[in-house]
C-alpha positions in Angstrom: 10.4 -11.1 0.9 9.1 -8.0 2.8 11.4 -5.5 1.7 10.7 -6.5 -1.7 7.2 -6.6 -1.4 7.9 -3.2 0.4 9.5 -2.0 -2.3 6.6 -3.3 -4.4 4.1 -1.4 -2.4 6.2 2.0 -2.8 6.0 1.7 -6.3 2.5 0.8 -6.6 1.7 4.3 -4.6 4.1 5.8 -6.8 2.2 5.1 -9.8 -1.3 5.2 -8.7 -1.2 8.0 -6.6 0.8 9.6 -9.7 3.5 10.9 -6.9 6.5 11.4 -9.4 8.9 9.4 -7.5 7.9 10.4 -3.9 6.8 7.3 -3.5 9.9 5.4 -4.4 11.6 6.9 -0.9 9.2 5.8 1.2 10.4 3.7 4.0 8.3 1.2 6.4 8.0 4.1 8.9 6.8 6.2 6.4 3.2 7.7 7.1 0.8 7.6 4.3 -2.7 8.3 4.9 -2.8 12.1 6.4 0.7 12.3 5.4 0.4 11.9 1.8 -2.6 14.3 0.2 -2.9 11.7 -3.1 -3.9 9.3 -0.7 -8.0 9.8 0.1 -10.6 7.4 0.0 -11.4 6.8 -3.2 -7.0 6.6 -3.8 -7.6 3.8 -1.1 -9.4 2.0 -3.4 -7.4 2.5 -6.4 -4.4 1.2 -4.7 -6.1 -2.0 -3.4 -6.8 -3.0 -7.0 -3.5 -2.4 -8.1 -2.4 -4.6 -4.9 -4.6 -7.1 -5.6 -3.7 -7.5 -9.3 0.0 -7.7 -8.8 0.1 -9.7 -5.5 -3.2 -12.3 -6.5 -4.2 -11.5 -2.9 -7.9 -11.4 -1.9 -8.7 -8.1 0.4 -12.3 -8.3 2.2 -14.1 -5.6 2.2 -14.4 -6.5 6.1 -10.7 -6.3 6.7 -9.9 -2.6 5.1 -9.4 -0.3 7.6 -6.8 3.2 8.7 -4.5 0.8 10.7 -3.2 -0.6 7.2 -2.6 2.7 5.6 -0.7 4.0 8.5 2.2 3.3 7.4 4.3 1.5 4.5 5.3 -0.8 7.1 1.8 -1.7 8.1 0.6 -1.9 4.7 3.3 -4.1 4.1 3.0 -6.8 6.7 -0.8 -7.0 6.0 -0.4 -7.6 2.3 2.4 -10.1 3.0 0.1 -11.9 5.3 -2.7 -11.9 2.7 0.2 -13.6 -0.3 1.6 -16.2 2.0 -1.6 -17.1 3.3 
């Protein structure tokens, strides 16, 4: 399921960050916030909502922080620990 939901996620950034297909070659040690320019805090944002509405997953304000924009590999574990939960 993580590579899906990895691939997911890559799309997701694709689209909201309105990358043009970068996003689709991201890999799970692909950097994203400092690495991509798109990707400020108000992106941030954008891209949880667009998580939360595809995955159903609730995201506390509490638990956002750099760590799970470090990479797409971070981002992905945390949001598949948020679906299966």
């Amino acid at each position: 399921m993580a590579v899906n939901m990895q691939t997911e996620l890559a799309h997701i950034l694709d689209e909201v960050l309105v990358l043009k297909g970068r996003g689709i070659s991201l890999r799970a040690d692909s950097r994203l916030m400092g690495a991509i320019p798109e990707l400020d805090s108000m992106a941030v944002l954008s891209v949880l909502e667009a998580i939360r509405d595809r995955f159903d997953v609730r995201i506390g304000d509490d638990e956002i922080d750099g760590r799970m924009f470090s990479t797409l590999g971070a981002l992905t574990e945390f949001v598949s620990a948020r679906a299966s939960a």
